[in-house]
C-alpha positions as CSV (number, residue, x, y, z in Angstrom):
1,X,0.0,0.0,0.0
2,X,3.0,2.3,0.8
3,X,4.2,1.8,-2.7
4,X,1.3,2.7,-4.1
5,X,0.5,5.8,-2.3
6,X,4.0,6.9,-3.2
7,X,3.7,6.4,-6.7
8,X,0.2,8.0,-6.9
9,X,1.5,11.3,-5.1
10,X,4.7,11.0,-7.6
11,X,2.3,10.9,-10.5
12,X,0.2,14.0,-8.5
13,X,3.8,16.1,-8.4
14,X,4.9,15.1,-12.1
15,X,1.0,16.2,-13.6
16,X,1.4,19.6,-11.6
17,X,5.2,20.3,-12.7
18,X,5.0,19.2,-15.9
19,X,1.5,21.2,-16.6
20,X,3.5,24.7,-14.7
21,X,6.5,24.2,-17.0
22,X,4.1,23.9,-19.8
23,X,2.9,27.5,-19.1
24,X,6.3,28.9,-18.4
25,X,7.2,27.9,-22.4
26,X,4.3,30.5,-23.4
27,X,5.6,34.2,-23.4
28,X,4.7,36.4,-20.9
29,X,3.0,38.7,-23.5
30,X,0.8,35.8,-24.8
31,X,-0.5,35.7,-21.1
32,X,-1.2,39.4,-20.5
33,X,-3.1,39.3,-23.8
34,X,-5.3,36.5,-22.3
35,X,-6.0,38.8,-19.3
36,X,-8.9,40.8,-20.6
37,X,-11.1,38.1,-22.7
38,X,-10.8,35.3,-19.5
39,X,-11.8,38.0,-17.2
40,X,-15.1,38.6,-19.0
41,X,-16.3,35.5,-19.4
42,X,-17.6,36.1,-16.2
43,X,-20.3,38.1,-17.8
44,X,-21.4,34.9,-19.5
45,X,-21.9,33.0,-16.6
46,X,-25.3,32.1,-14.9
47,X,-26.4,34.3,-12.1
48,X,-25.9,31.9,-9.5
49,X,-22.9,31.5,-10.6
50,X,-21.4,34.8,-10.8
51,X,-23.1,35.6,-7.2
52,X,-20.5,32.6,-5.9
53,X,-17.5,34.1,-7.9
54,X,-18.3,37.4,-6.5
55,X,-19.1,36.4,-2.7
56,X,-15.3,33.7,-3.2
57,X,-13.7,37.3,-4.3
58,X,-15.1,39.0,-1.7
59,X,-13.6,36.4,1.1
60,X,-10.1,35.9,0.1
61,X,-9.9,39.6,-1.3
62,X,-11.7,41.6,1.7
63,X,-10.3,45.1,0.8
64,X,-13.0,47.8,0.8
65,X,-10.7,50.8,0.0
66,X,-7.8,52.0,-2.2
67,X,-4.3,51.4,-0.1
68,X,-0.6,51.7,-0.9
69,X,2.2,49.6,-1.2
70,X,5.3,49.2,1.0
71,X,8.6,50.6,0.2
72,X,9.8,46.7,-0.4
73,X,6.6,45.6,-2.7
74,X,8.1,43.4,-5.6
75,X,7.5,44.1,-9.2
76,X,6.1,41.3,-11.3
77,X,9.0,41.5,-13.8
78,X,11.5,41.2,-10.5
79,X,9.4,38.2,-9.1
80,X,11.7,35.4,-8.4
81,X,12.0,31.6,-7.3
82,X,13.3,31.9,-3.5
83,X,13.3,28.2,-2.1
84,X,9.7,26.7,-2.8
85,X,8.5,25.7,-6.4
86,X,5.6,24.9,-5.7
87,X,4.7,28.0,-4.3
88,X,6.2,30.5,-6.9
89,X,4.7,28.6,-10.1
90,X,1.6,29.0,-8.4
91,X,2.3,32.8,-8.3
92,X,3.7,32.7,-11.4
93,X,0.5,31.4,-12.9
94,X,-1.3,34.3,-12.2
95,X,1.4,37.1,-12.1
96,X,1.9,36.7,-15.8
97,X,-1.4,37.9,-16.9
98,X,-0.4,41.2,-15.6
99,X,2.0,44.2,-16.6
100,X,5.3,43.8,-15.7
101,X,5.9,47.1,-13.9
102,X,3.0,46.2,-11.0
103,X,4.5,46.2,-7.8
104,X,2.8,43.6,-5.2
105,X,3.2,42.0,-1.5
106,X,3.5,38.3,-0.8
107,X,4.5,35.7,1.9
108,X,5.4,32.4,1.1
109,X,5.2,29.7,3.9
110,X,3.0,28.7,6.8
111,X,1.5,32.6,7.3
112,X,0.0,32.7,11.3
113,X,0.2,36.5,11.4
114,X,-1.6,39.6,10.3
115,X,0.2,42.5,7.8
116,X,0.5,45.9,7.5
117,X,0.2,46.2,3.9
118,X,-2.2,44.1,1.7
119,X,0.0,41.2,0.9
120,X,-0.5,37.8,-1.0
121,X,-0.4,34.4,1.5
122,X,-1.4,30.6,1.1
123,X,-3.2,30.4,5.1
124,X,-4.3,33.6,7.3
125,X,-6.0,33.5,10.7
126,X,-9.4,33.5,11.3
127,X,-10.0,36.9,12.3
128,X,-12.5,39.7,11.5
129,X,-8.3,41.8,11.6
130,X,-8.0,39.4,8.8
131,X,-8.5,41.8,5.5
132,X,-5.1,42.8,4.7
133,X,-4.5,38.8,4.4
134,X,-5.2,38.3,0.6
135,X,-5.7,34.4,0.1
136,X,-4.6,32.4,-3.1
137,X,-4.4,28.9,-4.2
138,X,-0.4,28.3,-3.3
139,X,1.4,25.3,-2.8
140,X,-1.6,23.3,-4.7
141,X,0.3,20.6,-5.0
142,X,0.5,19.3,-1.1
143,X,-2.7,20.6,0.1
144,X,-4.9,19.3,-2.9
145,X,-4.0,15.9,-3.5
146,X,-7.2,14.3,-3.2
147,X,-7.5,10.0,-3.2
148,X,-10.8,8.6,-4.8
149,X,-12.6,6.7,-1.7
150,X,-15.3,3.9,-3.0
151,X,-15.7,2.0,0.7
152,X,-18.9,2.8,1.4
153,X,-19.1,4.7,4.8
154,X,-21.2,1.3,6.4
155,X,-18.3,-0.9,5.6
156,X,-15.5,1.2,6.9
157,X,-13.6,0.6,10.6
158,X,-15.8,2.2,13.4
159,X,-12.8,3.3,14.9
160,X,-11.2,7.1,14.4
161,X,-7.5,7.5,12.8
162,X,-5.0,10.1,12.9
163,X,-1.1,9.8,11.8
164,X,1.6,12.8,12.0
165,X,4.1,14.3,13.2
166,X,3.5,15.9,16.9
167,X,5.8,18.6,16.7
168,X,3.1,21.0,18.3
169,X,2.5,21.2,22.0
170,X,-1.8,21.1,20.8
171,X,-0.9,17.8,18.7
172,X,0.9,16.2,21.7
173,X,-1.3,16.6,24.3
174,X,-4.2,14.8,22.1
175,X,-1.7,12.2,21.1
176,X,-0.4,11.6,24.9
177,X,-4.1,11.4,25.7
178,X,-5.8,9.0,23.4
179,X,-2.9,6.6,21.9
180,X,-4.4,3.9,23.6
181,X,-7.8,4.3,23.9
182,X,-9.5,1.6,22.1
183,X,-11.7,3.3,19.7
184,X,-8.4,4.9,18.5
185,X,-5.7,4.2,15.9
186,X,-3.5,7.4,16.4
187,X,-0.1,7.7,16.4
188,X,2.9,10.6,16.1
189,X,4.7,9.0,13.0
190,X,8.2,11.2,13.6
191,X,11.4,9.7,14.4
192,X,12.1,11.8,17.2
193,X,9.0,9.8,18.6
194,X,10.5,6.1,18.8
195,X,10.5,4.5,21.7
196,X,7.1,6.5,23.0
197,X,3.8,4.3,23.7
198,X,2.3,7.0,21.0
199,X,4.8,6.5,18.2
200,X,2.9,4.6,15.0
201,X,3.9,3.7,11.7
202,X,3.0,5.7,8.9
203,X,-0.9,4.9,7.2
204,X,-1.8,6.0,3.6
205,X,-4.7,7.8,2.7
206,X,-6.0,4.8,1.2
207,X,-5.5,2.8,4.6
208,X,-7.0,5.6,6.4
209,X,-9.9,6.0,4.4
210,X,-10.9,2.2,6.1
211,X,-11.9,4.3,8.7
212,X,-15.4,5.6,9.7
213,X,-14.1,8.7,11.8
214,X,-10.8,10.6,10.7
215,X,-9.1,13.6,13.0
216,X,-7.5,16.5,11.8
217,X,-5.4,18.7,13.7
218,X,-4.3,21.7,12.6
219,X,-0.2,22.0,12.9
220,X,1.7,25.2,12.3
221,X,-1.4,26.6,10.4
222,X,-4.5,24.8,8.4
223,X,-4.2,21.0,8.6
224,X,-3.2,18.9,5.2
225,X,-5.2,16.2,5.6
226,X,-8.3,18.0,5.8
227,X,-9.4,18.5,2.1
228,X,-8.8,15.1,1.5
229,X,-10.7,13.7,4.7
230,X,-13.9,16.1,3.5
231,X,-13.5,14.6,0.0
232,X,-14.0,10.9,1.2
233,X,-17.1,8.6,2.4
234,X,-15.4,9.2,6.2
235,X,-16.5,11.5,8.7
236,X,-14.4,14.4,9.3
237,X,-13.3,15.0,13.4
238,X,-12.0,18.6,14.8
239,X,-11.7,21.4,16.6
240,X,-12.9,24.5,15.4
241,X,-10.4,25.9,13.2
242,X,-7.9,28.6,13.6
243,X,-6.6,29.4,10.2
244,X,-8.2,29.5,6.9
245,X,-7.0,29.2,3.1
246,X,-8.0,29.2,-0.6
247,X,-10.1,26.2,1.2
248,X,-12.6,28.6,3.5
249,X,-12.0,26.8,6.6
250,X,-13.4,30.1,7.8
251,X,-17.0,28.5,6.4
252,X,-17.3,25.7,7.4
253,X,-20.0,24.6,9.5
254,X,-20.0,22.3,12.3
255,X,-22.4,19.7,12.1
256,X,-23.0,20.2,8.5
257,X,-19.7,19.8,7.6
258,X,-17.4,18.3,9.8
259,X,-17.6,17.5,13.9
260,X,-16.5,19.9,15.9
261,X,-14.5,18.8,18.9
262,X,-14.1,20.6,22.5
263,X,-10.6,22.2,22.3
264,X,-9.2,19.8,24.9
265,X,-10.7,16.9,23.5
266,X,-12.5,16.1,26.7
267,X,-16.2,15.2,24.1
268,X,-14.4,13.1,22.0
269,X,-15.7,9.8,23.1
270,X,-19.3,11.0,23.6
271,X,-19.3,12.6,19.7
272,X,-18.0,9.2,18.8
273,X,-21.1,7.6,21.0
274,X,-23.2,9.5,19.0
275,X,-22.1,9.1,15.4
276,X,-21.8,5.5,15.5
277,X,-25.5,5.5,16.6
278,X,-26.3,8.1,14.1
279,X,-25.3,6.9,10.6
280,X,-27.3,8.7,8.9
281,X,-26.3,11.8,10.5
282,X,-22.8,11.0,9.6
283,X,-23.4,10.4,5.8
284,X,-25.3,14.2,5.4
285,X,-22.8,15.7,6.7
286,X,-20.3,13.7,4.2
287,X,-22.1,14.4,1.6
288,X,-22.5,18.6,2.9
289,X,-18.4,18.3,3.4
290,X,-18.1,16.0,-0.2
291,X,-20.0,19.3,-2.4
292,X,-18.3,21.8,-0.2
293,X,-14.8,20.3,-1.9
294,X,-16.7,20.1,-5.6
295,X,-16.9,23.9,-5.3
296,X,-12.7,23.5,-5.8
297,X,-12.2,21.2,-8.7
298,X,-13.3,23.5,-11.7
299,X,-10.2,24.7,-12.8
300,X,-11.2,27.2,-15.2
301,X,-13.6,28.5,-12.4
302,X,-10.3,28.5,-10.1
303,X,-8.4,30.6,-12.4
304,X,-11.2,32.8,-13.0
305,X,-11.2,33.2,-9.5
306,X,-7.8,33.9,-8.9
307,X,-7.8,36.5,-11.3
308,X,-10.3,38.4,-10.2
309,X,-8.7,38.3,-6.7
310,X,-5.6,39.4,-8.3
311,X,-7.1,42.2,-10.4
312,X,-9.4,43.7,-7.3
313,X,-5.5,44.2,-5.5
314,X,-4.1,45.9,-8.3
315,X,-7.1,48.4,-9.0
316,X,-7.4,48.9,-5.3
317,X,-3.3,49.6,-5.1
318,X,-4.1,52.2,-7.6
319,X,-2.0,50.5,-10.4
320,X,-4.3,49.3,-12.7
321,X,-6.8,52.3,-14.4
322,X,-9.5,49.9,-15.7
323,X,-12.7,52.4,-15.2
324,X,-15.3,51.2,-14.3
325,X,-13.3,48.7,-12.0
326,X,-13.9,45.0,-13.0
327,X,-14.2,43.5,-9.7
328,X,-16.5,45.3,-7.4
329,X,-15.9,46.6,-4.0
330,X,-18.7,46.5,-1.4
């Protein structure tokens, strides 16, 4: 099974590199050319649909008034590669459908912390101090690998999982705690962890996914495995989240989406109690959490999206002179 999860995410990495690189062969010009007729498509859309683009916009991009850039923005044409790849061809996919000479703001990385200026990030905490926090869809590659689940929820293991690394005091605690209760398989999978009663071995996804009940823990910001745990025929277990992403953890619900945990873990075994007894509790909110992840898998929608989010900064930075602006501002 190991082998096979490896070579699946391998294939995952190659599909993403290999379509990026594919992209970078196109001049920039071509791209900036492209910016203007994808952008109004929009306008052909159905109502319904546009009213989602919009309110998506609106969330990642929650400007409401014209700003200016720090001293150390970067210009588009002096965008570089720092140490990720993943993150700057993301970037880079949307950068090049703008003018060289506009200047922007961007963290890469694990962002837990609010900005001065308006600048570009991958995760931002969930705070109503949030707006200066402008989401994208970075490192794509690790945080939306999803695995197709066909075990039915009925014939999975009635037990709840959990494997990573505990390198958090919030992830040891639960892990000290519950490593050996009996309606538990978790486990801190690092090697710094040998020799604890709470070290595991290392599960797939696809062994996972044999599980009725799956945790997430958030680490130094959003948790990975979540997208792919609220993609599955599994019921999604966890506190209420901290941090959000391109993802809108920010949105989701609890007990429509996911369950929501007590902070200290202390109604853990009574939510289990209750979902076991409640199957067909369990498989509505699957199916809620299952068409909140089918809003993300439309990637002409996504690029749409990301554009607009991109093109509402720029206008509001005073950098772009498109009148009337494209992208509304409430």
């Amino acid at each position: 099974m190991a082998g096979r999860e490896k070579f699946r995410r391998n294939l995952h990495k190659f599909r993403f590199y290999a379509s990026q690189a594919g992209g970078l062969l196109l001049p920039d010009h071509w791209h900036r050319g492209r910016r203007r007729p994808l952008l109004e498509e929009f306008h052909a859309l159905p109502e319904a649909e546009r009213h989602d683009i919009l309110d998506r916009v609106a969330y990642y991009n929650q400007l409401g008034r014209e700003f200016f850039l720090p001293e150390d923005a970067v210009s588009v044409s002096d965008f570089r590669r720092e140490k990720s790849w993943a993150y700057y061809l993301d970037l880079k996919a949307l950068l090049r459908y703008f003018p060289r000479d506009l200047r922007l703001s961007y963290r890469f990385g694990d962002v837990v912390d609010l900005f001065e200026f308006p600048t570009f990030v991958k995760s931002r905490p969930i705070s109503p101090d949030n707006e200066r926090s402008i989401l994208l869809k970075l490192n794509r590659v690790r945080h939306y690998y999803f695995v197709a689940d066909r075990l039915p929820y009925d014939q999975k293991k009635p037990l709840l999982v959990w494997r990573g690394s505990c390198h958090q005091p919030h992830r040891r605690s639960f892990i000290e705690a519950f490593h050996d209760h009996p309606r538990c398989d978790v486990g801190d999978v690092h090697r710094k962890s040998l020799g604890q009663p709470w070290h595991r071995d290392v599960l797939s996804v696809q062994e996972q996914l044999q599980y009725r009940f799956i945790l997430s823990i958030e680490g130094n910001d959003v948790a990975t495995n979540l997208k792919w745990i609220l993609a599955s025929n599994s019921l999604c277990f966890m506190t209420r989240p901290r941090y959000e992403t391109w993802f809108m953890e920010g949105r989701l619900v609890p007990g429509r989406h996911y369950v929501e945990l007590a902070d200290d873990y202390s109604d853990l075994e009574e939510k289990l109690d209750h979902y076991q007894a409640h199957p067909e509790e369990a498989k509505r909110i699957i199916r809620n959490a299952n068409r909140h992840v089918a809003r993300f898998q439309d990637e002409r929608k996504e690029r749409l999206i990301g554009l607009m989010v991109m093109q509402k900064y720029f206008e509001l930075s005073g950098q772009l002179s498109d009148r009337p602006r494209f992208v509304p501002v409430p």
